[in-house]
MARKEMAR-75887 format. One record per atom (N, C-alpha, C, O): residue number from 1; residue in one letter; atom name; x negated, y negated, z. Coordinates in steps of 0.2 Angstrom, whole numbers, padded with zeros to 4 digits. Layout:
% residues N
NUM / A / CA / X / Y / Z
...
END
This chain:
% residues 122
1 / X / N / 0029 / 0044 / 0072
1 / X / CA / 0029 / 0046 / 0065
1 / X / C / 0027 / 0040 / 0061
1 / X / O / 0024 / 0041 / 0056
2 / X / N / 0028 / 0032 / 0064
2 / X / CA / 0026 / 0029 / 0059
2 / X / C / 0020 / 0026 / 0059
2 / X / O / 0016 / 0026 / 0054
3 / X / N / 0018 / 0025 / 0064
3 / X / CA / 0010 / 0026 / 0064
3 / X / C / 0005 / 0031 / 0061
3 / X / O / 0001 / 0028 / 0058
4 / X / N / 0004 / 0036 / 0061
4 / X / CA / 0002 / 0039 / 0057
4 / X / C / 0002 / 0040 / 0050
4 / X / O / -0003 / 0042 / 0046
5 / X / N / 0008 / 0039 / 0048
5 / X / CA / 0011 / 0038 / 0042
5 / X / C / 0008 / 0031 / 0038
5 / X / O / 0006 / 0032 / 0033
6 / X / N / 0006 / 0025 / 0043
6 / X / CA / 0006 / 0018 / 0041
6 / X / C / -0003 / 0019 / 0040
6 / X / O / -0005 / 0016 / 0035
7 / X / N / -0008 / 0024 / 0044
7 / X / CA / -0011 / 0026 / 0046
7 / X / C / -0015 / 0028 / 0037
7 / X / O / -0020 / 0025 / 0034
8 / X / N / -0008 / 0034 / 0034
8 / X / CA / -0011 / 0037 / 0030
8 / X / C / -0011 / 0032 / 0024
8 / X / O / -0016 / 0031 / 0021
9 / X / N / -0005 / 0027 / 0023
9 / X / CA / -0005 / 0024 / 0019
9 / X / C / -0012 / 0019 / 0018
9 / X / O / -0016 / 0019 / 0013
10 / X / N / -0013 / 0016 / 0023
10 / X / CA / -0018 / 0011 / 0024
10 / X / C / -0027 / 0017 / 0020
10 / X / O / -0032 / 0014 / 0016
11 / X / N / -0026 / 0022 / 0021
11 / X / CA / -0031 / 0025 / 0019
11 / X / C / -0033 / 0026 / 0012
11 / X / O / -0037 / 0024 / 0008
12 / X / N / -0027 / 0028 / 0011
12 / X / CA / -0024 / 0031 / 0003
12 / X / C / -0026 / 0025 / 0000
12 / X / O / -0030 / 0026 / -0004
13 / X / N / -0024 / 0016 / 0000
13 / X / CA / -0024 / 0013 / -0003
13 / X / C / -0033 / 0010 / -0001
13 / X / O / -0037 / 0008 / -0006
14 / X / N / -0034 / 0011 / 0002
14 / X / CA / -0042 / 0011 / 0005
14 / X / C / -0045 / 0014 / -0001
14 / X / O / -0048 / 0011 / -0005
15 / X / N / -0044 / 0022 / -0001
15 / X / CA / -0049 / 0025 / -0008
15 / X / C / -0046 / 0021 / -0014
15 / X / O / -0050 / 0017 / -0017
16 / X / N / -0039 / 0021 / -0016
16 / X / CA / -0038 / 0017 / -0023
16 / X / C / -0043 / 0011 / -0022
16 / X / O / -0046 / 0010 / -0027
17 / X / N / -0044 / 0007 / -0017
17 / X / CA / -0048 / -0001 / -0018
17 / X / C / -0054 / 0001 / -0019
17 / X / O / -0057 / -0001 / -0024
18 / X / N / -0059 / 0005 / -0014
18 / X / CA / -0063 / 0008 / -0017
18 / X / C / -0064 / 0012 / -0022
18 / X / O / -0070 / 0009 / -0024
19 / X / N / -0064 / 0015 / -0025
19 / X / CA / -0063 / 0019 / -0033
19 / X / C / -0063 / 0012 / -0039
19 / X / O / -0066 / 0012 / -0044
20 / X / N / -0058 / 0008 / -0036
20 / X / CA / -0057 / 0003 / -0042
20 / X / C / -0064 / -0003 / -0042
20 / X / O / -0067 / -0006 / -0046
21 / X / N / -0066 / -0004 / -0035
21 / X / CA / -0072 / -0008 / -0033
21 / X / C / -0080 / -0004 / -0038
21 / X / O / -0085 / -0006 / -0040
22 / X / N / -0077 / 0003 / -0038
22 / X / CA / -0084 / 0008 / -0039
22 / X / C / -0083 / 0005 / -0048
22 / X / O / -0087 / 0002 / -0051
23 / X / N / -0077 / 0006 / -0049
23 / X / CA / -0076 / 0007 / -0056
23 / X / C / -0078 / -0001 / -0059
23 / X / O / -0083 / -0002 / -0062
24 / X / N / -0075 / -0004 / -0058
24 / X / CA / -0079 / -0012 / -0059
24 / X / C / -0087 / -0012 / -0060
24 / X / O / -0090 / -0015 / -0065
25 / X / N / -0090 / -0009 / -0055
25 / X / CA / -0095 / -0009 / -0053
25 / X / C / -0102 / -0007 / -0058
25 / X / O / -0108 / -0009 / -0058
26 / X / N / -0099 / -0002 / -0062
26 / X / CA / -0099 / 0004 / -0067
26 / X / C / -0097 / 0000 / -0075
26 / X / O / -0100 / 0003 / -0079
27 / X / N / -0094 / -0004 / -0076
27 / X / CA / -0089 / -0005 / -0080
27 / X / C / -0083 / 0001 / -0081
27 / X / O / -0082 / 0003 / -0087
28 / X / N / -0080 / 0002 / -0078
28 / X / CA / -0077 / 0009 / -0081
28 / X / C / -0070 / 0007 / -0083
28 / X / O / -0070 / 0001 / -0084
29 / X / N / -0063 / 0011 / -0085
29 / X / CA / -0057 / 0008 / -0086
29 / X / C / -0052 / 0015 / -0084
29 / X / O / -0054 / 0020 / -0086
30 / X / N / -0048 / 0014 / -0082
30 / X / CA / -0042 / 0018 / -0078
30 / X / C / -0045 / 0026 / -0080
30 / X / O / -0049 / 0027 / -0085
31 / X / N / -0044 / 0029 / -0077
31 / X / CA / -0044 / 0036 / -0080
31 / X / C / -0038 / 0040 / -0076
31 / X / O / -0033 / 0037 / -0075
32 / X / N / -0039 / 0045 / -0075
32 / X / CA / -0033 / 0050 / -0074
32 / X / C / -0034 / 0051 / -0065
32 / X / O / -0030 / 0051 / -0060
33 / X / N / -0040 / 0052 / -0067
33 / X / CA / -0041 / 0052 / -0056
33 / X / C / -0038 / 0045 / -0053
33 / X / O / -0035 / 0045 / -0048
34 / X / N / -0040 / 0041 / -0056
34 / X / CA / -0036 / 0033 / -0053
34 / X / C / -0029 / 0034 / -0051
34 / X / O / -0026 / 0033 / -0046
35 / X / N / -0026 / 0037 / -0057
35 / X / CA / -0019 / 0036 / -0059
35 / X / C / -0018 / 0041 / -0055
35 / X / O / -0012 / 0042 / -0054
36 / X / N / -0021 / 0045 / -0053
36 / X / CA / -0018 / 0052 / -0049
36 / X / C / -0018 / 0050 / -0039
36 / X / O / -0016 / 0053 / -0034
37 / X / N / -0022 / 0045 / -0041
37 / X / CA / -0023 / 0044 / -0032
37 / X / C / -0017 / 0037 / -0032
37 / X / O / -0013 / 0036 / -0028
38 / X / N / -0016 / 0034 / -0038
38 / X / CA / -0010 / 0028 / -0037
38 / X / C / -0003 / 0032 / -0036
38 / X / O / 0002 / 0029 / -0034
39 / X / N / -0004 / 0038 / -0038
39 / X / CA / 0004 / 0043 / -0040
39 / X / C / 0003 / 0044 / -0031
39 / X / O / 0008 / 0043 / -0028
40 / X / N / -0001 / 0045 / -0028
40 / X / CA / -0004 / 0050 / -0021
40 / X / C / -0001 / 0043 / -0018
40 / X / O / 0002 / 0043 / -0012
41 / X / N / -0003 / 0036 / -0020
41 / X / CA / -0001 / 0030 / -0014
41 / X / C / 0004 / 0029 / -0014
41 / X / O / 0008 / 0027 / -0010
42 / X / N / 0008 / 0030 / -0021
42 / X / CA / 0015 / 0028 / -0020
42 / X / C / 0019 / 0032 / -0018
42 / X / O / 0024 / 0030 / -0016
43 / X / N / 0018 / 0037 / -0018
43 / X / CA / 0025 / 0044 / -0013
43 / X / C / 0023 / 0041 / -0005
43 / X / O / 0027 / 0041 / -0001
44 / X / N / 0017 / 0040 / -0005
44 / X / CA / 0017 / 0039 / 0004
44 / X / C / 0022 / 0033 / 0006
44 / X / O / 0026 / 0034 / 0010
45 / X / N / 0020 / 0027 / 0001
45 / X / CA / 0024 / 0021 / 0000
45 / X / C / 0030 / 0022 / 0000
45 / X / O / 0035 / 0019 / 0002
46 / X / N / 0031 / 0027 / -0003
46 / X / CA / 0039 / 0029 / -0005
46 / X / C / 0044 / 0031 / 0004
46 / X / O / 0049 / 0030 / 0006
47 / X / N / 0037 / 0037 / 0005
47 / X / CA / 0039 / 0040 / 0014
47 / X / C / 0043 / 0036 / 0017
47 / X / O / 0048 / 0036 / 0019
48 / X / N / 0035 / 0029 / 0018
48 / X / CA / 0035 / 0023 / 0023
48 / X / C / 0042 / 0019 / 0023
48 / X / O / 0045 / 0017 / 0028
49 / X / N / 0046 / 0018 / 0016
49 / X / CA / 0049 / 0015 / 0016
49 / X / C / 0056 / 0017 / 0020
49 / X / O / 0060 / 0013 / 0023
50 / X / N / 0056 / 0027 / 0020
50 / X / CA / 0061 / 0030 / 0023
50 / X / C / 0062 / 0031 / 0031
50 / X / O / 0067 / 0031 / 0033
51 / X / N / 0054 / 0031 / 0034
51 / X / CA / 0054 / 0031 / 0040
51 / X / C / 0055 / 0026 / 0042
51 / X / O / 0057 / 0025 / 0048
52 / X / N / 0053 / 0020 / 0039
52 / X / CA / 0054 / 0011 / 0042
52 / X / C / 0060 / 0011 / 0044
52 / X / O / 0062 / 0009 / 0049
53 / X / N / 0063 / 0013 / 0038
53 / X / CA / 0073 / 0011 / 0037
53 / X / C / 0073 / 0015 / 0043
53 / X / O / 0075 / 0011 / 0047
54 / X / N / 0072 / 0023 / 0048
54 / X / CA / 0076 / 0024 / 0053
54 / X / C / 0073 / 0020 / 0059
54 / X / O / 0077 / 0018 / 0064
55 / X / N / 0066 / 0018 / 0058
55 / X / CA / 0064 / 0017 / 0066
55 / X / C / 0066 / 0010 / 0067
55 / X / O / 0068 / 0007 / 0073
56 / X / N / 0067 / 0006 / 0060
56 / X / CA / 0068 / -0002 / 0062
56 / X / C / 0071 / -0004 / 0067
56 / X / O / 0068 / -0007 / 0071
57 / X / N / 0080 / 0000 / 0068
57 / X / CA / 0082 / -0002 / 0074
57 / X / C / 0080 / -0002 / 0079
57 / X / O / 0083 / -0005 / 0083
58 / X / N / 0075 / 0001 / 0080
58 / X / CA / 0071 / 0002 / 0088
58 / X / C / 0066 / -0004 / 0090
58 / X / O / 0065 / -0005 / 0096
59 / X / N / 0064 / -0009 / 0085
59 / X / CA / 0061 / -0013 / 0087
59 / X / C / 0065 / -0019 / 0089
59 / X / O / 0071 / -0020 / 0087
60 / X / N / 0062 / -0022 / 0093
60 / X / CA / 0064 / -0030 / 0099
60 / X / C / 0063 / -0037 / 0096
60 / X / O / 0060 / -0036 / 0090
61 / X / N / 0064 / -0042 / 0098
61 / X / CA / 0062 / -0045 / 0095
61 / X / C / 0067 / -0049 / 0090
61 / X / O / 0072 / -0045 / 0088
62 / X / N / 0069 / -0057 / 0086
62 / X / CA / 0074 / -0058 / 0083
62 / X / C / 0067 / -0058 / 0075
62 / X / O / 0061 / -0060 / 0074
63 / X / N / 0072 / -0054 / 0072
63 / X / CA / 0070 / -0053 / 0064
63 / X / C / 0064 / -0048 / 0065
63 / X / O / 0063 / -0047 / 0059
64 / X / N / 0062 / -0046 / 0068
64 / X / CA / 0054 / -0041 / 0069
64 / X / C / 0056 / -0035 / 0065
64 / X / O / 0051 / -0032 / 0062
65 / X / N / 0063 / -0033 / 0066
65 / X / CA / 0064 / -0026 / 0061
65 / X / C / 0064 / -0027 / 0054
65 / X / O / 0062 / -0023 / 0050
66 / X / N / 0069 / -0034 / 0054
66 / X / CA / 0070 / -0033 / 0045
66 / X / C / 0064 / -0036 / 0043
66 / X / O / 0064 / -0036 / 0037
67 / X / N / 0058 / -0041 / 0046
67 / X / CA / 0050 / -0040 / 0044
67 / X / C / 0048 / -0036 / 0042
67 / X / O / 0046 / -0036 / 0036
68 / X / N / 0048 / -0030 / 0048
68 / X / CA / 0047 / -0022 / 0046
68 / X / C / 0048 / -0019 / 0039
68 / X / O / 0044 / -0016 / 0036
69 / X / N / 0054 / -0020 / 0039
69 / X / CA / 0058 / -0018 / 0033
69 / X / C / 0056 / -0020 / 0027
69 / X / O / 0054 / -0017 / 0022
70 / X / N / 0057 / -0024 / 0027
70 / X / CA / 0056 / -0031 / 0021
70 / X / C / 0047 / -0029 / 0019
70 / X / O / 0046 / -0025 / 0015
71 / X / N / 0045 / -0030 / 0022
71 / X / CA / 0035 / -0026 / 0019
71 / X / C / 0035 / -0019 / 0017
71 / X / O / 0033 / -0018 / 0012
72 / X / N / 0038 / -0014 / 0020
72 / X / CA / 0041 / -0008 / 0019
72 / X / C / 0041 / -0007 / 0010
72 / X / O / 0038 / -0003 / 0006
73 / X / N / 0048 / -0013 / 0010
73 / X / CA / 0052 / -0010 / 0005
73 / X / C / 0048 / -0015 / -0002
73 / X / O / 0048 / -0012 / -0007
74 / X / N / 0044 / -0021 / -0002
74 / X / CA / 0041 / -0024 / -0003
74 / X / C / 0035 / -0018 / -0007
74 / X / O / 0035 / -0016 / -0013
75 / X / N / 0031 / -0015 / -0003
75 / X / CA / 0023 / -0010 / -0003
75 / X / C / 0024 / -0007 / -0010
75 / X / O / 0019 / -0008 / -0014
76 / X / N / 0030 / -0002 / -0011
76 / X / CA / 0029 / 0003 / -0017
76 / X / C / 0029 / -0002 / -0024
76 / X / O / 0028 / 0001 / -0029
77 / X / N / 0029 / -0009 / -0024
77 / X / CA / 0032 / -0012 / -0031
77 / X / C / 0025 / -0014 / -0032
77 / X / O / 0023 / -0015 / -0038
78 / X / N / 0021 / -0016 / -0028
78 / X / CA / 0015 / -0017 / -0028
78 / X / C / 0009 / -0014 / -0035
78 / X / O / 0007 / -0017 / -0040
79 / X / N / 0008 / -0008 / -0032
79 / X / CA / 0004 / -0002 / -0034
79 / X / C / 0004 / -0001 / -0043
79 / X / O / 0000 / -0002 / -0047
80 / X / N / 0010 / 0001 / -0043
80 / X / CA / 0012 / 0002 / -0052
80 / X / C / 0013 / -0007 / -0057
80 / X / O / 0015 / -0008 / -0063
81 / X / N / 0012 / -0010 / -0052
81 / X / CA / 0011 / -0015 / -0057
81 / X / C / 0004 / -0018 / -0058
81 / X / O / 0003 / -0021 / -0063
82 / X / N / 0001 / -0018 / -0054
82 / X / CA / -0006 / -0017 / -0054
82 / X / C / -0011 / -0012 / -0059
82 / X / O / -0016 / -0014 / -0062
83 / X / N / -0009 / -0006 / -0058
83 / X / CA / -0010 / -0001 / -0063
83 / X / C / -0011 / -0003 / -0072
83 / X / O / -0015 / -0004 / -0076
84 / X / N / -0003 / -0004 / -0071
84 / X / CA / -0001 / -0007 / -0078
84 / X / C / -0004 / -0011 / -0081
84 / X / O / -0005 / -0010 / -0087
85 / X / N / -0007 / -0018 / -0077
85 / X / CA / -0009 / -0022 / -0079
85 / X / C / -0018 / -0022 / -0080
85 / X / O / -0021 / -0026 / -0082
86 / X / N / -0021 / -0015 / -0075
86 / X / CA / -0025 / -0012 / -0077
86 / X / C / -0026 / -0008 / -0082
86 / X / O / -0032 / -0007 / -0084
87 / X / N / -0020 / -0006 / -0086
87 / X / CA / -0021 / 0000 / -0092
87 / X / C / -0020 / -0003 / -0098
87 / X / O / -0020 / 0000 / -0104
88 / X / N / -0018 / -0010 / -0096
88 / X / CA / -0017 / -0015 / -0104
88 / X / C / -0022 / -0020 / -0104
88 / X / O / -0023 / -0022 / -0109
89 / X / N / -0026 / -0021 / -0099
89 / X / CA / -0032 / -0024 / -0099
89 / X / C / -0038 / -0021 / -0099
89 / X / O / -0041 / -0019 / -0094
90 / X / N / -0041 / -0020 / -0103
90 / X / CA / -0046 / -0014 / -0104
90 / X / C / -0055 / -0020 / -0102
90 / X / O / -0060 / -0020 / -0105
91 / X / N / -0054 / -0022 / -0097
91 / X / CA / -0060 / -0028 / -0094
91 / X / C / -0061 / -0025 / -0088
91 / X / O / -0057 / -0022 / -0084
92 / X / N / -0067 / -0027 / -0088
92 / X / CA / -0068 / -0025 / -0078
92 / X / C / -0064 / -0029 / -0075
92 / X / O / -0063 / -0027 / -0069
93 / X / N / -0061 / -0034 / -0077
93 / X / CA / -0056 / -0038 / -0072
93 / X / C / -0052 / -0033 / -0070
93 / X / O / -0049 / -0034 / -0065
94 / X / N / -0050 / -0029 / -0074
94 / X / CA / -0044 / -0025 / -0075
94 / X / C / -0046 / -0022 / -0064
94 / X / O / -0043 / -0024 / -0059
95 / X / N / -0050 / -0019 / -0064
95 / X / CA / -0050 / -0014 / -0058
95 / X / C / -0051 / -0021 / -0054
95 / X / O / -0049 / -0020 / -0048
96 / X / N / -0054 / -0028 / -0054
96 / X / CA / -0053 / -0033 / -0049
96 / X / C / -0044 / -0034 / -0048
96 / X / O / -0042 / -0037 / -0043
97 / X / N / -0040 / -0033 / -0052
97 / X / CA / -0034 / -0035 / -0051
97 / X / C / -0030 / -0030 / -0045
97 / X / O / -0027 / -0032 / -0040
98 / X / N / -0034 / -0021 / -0047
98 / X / CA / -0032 / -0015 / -0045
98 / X / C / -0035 / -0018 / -0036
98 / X / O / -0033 / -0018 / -0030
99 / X / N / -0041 / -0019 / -0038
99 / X / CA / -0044 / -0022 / -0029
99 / X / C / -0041 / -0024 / -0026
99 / X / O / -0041 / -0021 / -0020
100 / X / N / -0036 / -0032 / -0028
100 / X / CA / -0034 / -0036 / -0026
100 / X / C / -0027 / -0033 / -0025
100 / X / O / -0025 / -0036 / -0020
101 / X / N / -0024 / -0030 / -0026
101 / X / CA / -0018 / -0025 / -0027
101 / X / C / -0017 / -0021 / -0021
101 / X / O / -0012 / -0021 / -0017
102 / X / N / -0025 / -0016 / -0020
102 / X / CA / -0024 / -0011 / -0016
102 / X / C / -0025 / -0018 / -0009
102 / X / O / -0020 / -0020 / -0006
103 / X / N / -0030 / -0020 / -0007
103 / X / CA / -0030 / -0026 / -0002
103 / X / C / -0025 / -0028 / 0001
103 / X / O / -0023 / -0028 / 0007
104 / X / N / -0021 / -0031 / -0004
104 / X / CA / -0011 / -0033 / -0002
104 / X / C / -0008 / -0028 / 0002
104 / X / O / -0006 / -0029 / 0008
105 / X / N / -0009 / -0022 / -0001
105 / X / CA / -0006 / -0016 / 0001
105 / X / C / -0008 / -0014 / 0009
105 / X / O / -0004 / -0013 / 0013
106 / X / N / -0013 / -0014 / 0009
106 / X / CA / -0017 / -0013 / 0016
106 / X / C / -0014 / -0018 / 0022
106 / X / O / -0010 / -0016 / 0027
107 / X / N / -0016 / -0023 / 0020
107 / X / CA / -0016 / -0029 / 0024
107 / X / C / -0006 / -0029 / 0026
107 / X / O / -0003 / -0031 / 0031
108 / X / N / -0003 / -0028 / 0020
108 / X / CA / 0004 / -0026 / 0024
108 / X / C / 0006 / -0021 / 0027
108 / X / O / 0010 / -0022 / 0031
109 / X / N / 0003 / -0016 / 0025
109 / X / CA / 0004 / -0008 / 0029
109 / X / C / 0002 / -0012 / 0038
109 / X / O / 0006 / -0012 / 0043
110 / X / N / -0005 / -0013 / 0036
110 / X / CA / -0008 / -0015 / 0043
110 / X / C / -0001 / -0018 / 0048
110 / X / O / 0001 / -0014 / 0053
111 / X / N / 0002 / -0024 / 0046
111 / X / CA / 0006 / -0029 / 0047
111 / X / C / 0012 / -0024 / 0051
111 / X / O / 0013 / -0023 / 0057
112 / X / N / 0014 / -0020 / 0045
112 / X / CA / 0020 / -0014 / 0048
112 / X / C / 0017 / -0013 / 0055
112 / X / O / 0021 / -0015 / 0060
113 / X / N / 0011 / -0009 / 0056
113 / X / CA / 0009 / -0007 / 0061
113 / X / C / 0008 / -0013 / 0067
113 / X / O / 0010 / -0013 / 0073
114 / X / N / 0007 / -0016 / 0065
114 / X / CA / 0007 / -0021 / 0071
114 / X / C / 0014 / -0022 / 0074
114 / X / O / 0015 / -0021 / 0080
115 / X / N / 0018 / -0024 / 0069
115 / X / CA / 0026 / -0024 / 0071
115 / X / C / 0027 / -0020 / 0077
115 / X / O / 0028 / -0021 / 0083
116 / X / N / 0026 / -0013 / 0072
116 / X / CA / 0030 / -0008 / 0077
116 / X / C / 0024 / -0007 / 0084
116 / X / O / 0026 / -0006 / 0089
117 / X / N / 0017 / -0008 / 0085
117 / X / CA / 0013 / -0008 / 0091
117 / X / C / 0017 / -0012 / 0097
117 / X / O / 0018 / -0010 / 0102
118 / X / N / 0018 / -0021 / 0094
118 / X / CA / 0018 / -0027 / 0097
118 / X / C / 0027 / -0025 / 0101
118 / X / O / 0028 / -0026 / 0107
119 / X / N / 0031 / -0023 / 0095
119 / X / CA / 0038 / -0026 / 0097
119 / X / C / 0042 / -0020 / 0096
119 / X / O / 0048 / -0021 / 0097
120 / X / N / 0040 / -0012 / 0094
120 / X / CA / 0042 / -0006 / 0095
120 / X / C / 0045 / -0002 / 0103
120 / X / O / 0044 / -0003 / 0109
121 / X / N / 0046 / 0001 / 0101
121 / X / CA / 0048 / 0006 / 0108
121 / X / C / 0043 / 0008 / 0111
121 / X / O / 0039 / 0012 / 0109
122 / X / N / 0042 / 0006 / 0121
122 / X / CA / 0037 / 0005 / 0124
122 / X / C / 0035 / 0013 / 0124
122 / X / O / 0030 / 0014 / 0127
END
């Protein structure tokens, strides 16, 4: 369950990084589809956090679950403050911060995943 899950996340925040790259690119500034695929990463974000909390104890390893746990619980605070600070800066920087935001996000998802591949239930 968590891989796939970690899977879709990693995706979802993939579109928001791209849309937000297109939109820079464009000069564009937040719109409603943005905010509608950020609403779409953060419920998944929200899932991950719930399936993390049951599988953590299954992984080996000292501290490797509350790792898990801790990027988990870390992912959803990410997204909505990025947004925000997209919707008060009305500059193409703004979708460079959204980039730099979705990337974080990715790159911790990724991290989860690795956790649970390297140090999860064989």
């Amino acid at each position: 369950m968590l891989v796939p899950l970690t899977t879709i996340a990693i995706i979802a925040v993939s579109i928001l990084g791209l849309q937000a790259a297109a939109y820079a690119a464009l000069d564009r500034v937040v719109d409603d589809l943005m905010l509608l695929i950020g609403v779409i990463v953060e419920l998944v974000l929200l899932v991950l956090i719930v399936v993390t909390a049951i599988v953590q104890g299954q992984v080996s390893g000292a501290g490797e679950g509350a790792t898990m746990l801790a990027y988990a619980l870390t992912l959803p605070i990410i997204p909505p403050i990025v947004v925000f600070i997209a919707l008060k800066e009305k500059t193409r920087w703004a979708m460079g911060v959204i980039v730099a935001g979705a990337f974080t996000v990715g790159v911790m998802a990724y991290r989860i995943l690795q956790i649970w591949q390297t140090s999860g239930p064989a």
